[in-house]
BATORFI-661092 format. One record per residue (C-alpha): residue number from 0; residue in one letter; x, y, z. Coordinates in nm, 3 decimals. Layout:
! BATORFI-661092
  resi  resn       c1       c2       c3
   NUM     A        X        Y        Z
...
This chain:
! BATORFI-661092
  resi  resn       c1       c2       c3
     0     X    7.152   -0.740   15.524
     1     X    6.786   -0.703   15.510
     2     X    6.597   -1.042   15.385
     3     X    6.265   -0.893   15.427
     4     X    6.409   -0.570   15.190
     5     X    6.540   -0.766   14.937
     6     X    6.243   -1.002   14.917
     7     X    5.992   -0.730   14.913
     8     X    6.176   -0.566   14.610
     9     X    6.274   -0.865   14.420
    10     X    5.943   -1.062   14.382
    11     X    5.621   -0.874   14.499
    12     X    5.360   -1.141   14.469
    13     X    5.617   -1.375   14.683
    14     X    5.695   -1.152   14.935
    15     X    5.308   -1.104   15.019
    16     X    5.313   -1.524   15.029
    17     X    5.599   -1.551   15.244
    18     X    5.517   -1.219   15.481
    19     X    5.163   -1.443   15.543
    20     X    5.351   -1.783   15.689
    21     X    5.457   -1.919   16.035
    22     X    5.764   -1.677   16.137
    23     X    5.905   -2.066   16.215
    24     X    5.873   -2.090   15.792
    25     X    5.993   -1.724   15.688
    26     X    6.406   -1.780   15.775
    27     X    6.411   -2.102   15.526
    28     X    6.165   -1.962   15.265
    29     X    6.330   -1.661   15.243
    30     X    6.678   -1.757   15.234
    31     X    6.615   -2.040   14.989
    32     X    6.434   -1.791   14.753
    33     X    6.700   -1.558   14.758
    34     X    6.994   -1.759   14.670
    35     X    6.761   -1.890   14.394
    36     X    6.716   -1.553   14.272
    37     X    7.154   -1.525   14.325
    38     X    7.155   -1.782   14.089
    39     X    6.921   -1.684   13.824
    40     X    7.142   -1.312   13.844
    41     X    7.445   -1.551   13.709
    42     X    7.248   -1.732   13.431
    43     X    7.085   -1.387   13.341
    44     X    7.396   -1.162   13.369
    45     X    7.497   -0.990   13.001
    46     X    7.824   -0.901   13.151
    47     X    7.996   -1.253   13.073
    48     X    8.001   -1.523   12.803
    49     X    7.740   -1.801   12.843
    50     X    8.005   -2.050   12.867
    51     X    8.182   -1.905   13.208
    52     X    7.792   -1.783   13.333
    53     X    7.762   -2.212   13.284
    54     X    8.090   -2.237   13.504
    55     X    7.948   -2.040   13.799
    56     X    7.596   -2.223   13.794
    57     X    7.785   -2.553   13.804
    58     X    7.935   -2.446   14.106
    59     X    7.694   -2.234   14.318
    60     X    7.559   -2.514   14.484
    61     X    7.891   -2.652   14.580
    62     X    7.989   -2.250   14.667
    63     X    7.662   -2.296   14.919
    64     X    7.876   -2.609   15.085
    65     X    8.182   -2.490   15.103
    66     X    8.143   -2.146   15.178
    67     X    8.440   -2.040   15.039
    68     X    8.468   -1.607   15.105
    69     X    8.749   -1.561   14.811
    70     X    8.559   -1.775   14.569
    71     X    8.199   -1.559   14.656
    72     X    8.404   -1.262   14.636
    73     X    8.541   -1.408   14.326
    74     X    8.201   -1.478   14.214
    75     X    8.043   -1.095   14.317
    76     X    8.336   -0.924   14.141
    77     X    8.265   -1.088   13.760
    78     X    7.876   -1.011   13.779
    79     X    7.921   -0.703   13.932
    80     X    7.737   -0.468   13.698
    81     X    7.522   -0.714   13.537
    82     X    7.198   -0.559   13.633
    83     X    7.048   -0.216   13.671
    84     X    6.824   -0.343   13.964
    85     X    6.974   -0.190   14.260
    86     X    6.834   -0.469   14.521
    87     X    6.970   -0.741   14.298
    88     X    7.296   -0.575   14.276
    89     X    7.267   -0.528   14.689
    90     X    7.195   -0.947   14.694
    91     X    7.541   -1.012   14.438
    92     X    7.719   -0.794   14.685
    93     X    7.598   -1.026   14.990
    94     X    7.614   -1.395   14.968
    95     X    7.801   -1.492   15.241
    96     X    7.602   -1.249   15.485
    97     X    7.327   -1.499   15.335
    98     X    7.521   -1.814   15.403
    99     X    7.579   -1.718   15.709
   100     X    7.184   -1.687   15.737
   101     X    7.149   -2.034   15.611
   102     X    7.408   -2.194   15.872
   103     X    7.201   -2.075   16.126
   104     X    6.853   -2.297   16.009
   105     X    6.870   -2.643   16.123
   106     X    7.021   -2.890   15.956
   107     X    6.712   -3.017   15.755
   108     X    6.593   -2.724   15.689
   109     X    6.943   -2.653   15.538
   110     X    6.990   -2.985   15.318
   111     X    6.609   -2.897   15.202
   112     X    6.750   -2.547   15.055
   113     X    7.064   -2.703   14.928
   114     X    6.868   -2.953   14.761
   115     X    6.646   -2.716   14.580
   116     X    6.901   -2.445   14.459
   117     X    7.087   -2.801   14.304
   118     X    6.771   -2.814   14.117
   119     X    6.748   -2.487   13.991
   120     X    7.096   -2.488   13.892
   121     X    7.029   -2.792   13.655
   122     X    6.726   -2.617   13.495
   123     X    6.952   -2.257   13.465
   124     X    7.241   -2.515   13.322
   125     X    6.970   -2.641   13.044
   126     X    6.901   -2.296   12.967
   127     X    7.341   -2.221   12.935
   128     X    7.417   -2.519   12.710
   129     X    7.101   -2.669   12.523
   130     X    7.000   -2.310   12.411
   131     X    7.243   -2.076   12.165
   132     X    7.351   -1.766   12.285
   133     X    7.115   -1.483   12.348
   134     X    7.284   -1.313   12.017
   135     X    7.231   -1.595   11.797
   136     X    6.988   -1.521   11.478
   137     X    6.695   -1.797   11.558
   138     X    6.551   -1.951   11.841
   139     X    6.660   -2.363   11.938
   140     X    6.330   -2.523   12.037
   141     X    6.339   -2.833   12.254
   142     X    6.301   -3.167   12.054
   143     X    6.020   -3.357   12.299
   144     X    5.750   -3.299   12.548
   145     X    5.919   -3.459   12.824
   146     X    6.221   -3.248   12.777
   147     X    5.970   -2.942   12.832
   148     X    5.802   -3.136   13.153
   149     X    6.159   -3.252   13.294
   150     X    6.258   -2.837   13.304
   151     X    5.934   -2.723   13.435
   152     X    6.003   -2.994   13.709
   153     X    6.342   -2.863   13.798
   154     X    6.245   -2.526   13.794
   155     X    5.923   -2.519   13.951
   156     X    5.819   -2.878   14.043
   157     X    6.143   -2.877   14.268
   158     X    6.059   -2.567   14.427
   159     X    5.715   -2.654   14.482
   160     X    5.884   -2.964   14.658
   161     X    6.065   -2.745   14.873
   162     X    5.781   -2.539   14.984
   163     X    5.578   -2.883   15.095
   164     X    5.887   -3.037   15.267
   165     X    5.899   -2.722   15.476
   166     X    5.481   -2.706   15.546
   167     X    5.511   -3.087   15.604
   168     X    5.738   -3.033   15.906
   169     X    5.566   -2.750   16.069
   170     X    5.176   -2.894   15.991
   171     X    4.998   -3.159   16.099
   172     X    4.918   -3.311   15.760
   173     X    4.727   -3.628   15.737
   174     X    4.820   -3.745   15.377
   175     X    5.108   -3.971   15.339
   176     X    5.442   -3.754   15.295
   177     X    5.499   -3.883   14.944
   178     X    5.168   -3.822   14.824
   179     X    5.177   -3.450   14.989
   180     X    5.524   -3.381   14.822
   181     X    5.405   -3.478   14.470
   182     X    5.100   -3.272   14.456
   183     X    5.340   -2.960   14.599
   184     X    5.542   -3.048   14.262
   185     X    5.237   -3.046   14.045
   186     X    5.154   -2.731   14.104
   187     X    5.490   -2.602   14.094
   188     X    5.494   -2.720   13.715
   189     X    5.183   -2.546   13.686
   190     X    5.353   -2.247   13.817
   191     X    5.682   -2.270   13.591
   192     X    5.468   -2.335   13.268
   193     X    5.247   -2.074   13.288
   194     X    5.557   -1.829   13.333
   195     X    5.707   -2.028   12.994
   196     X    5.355   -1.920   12.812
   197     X    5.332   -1.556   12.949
   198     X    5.745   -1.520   12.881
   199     X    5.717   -1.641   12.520
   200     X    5.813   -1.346   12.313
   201     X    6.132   -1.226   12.563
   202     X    6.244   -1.647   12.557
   203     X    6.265   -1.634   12.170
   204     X    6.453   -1.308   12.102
   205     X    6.740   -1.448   12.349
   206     X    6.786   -1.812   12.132
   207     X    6.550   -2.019   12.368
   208     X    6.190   -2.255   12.251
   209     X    6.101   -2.462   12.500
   210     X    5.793   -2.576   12.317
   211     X    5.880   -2.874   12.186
   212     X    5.966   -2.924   11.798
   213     X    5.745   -3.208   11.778
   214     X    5.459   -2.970   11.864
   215     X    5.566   -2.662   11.684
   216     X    5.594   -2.910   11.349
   217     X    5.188   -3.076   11.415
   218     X    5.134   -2.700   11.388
   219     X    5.329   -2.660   11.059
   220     X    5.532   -2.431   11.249
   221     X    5.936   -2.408   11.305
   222     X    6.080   -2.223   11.605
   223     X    6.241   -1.960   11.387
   224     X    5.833   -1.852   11.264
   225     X    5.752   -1.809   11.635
   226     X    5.955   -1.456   11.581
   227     X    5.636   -1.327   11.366
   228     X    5.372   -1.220   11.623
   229     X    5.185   -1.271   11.270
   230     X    5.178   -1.643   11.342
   231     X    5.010   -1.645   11.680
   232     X    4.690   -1.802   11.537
   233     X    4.929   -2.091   11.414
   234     X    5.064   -2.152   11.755
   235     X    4.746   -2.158   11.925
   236     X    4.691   -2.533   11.921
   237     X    5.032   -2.543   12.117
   238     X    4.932   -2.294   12.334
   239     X    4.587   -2.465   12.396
   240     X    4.784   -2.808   12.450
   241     X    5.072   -2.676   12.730
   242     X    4.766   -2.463   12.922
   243     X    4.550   -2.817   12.952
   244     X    4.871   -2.966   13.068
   245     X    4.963   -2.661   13.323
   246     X    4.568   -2.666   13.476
   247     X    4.590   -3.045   13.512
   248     X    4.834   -2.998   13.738
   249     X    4.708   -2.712   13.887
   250     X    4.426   -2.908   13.979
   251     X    4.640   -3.049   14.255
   252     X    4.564   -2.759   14.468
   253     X    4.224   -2.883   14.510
   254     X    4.361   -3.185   14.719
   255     X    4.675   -2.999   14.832
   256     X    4.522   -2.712   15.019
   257     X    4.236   -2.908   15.251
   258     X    4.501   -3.077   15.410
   259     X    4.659   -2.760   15.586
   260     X    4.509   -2.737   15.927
   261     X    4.266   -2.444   15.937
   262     X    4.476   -2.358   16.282
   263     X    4.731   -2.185   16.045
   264     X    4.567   -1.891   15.853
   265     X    4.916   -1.754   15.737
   266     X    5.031   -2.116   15.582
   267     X    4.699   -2.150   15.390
   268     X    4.710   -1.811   15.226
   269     X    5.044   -1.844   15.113
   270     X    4.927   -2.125   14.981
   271     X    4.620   -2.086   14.834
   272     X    4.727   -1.694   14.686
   273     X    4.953   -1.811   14.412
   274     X    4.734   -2.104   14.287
   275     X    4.439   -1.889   14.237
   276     X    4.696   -1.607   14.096
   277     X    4.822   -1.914   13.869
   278     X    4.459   -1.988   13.719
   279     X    4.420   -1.629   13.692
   280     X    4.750   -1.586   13.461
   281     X    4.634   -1.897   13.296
   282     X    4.305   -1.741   13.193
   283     X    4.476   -1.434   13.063
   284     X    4.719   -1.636   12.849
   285     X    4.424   -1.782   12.742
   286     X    4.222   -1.532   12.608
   287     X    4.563   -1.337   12.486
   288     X    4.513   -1.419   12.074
   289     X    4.847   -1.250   11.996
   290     X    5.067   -1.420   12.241
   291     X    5.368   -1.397   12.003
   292     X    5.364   -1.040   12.032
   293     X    5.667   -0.896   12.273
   294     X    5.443   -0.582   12.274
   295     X    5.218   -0.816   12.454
   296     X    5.340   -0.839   12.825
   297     X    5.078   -1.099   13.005
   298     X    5.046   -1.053   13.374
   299     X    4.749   -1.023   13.607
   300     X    4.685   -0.650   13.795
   301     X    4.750   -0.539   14.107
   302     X    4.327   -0.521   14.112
   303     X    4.288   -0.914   14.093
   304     X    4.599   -0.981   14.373
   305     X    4.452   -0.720   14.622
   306     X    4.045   -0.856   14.563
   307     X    4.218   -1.215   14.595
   308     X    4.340   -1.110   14.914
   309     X    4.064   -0.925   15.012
   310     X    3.817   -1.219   15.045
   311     X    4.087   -1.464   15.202
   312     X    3.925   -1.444   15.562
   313     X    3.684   -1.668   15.318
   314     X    3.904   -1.882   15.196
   315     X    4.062   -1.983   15.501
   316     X    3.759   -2.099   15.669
   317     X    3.596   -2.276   15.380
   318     X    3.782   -2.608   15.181
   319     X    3.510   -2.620   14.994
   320     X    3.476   -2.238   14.903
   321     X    3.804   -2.296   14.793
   322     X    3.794   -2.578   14.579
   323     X    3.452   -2.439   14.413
   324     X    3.656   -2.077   14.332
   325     X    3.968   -2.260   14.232
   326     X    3.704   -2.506   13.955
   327     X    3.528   -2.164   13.867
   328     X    3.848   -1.991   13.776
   329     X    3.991   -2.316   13.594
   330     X    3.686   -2.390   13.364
   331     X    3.722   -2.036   13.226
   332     X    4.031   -2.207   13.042
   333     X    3.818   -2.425   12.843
């Protein structure tokens, strides 16, 4: 099986990220990512019921343990068909040629990838049994904030976790480890939310809110009204609210990235690419007035992740060039 393949046609802003680390970083990042992206293909596939697609994401992670060939053959042979990509169908076809990739990292390494699929697995688990089922006639909106902030953890705080474990033992990083690893999960949040905001529209025509119904009723709004594009100008105080929240935490990066010794070009471009890609989603969900719209599909252009990578050599020599673009880009939020 080709990792670098199935990376390269599965996520294309991640695959320039991880082709730019430490070849001591790629095995690990890539493997972790990919059984991720195994799991998501359960909680997304349309070719079973939500409540067995909930049976297989509750045991994934112990699947990754136990390694268990007629259970993952098991597993590959009830979501065969469930997507018309043909390099996710290629990764359903080859977990344990993957597992056997992951027994090969070291042992930390491994326990670091276990612990972050667990993760996602929760957060895809919230998605299988809070939400209704993608057929069901009106959207289920969370009830709270924190229930919004605990998934964004889990699905992009733990990754973002994962990534500074991993940089942490490969760097020589002067902040405390604790103080490094919660910064890396602040700007995973930032990361997860901003794909909440920009996914909007597709989330509420398969059952799922996860703005908070607290929020949505300070608007005078109910989950169900979020299915009329023709309320986006009602929404936009909870839009405004969740993109302060996101660039708070994407502020992080401003402390995060100085620490990464300038000796290791690759690490800091992986790093700094999808924060300033995140503030540059951020603006367009921003200035997007008809975000309910499905018609509407938010993303940034190929144009601002090529001229992003085209003054890097910049980046990576300057902190403070860094931290001044990264300010520049986030004040255009407010």
């Amino acid at each position: 099986m080709d990792i670098e393949t199935l990376l390269k046609n599965t996520s294309r802003s991640l695959y320039l990220s991880v082709r730019a680390l430490p070849r001591s970083m790629r095995p690990a990042f890539g493997i972790a990512y990919l059984l991720c992206r195994y799991a998501d293909t359960i909680a997304d596939t349309p070719v079973l019921p939500s409540s067995r697609r909930l049976y297989w994401i509750e045991r994934f992670p112990h699947l990754l343990l136990e390694q268990d060939p007629a259970e993952a053959a098991r597993l590959a042979q009830e979501i065969s068909g469930g997507t018309e990509n043909p390099y996710e169908a290629e990764l359903v076809k080859n977990l344990m040629p993957c597992l056997e990739l992951l027994n090969n990292i070291s042992s930390e390494q491994r326990e670091n990838i276990t612990d972050v699929v667990y993760a996602v697995c929760e957060g895809m688990k919230t998605d299988l049994s809070f939400f209704p089922n993608e057929s069901a006639p009106e959207p289920k909106a969370f009830d709270t904030p924190a229930e919004l902030e605990r998934y964004c953890r889990l699905m992009g705080g733990k990754p973002g976790l994962f990534w500074s474990r991993l940089i942490y033992g490969t760097a020589d990083i002067h902040m405390p480890e604790e103080e490094f690893y919660e910064l890396g999960q602040h700007i995973g949040d930032a990361l997860q939310i901003v794909n909440i905001l920009r996914d909007l529209p597709k989330d509420l025509r398969i059952g799922r809110c996860y703005f908070p119904r607290t929020d949505l009723e300070k608007a005078g709004l109910t989950a169900a009204e979020l299915l009329d594009s023709a309320n986006s100008a009602r929404f936009e105080p909870v839009k405004r609210k969740w993109i302060a929240w996101g660039l708070a935490n994407l502020k992080s990066g401003k402390k995060y990235f100085p620490q990464l010794p300038k000796s290791q070009p690759g690490q800091r471009a992986a790093v700094a690419w999808p924060i300033l890609w995140t503030a540059d989603t951020f603006f367009k969900v921003y200035r997007e007035p008809d975000i309910l719209n499905p018609a509407k599909r938010v993303k940034i252009s190929r144009s601002v992740i090529y001229s992003t990578m085209l003054v890097t050599p910049l980046l990576l020599a300057s902190n403070t060039l860094f931290c001044n673009w990264l300010d520049k880009k986030l004040r255009k939020c407010k």
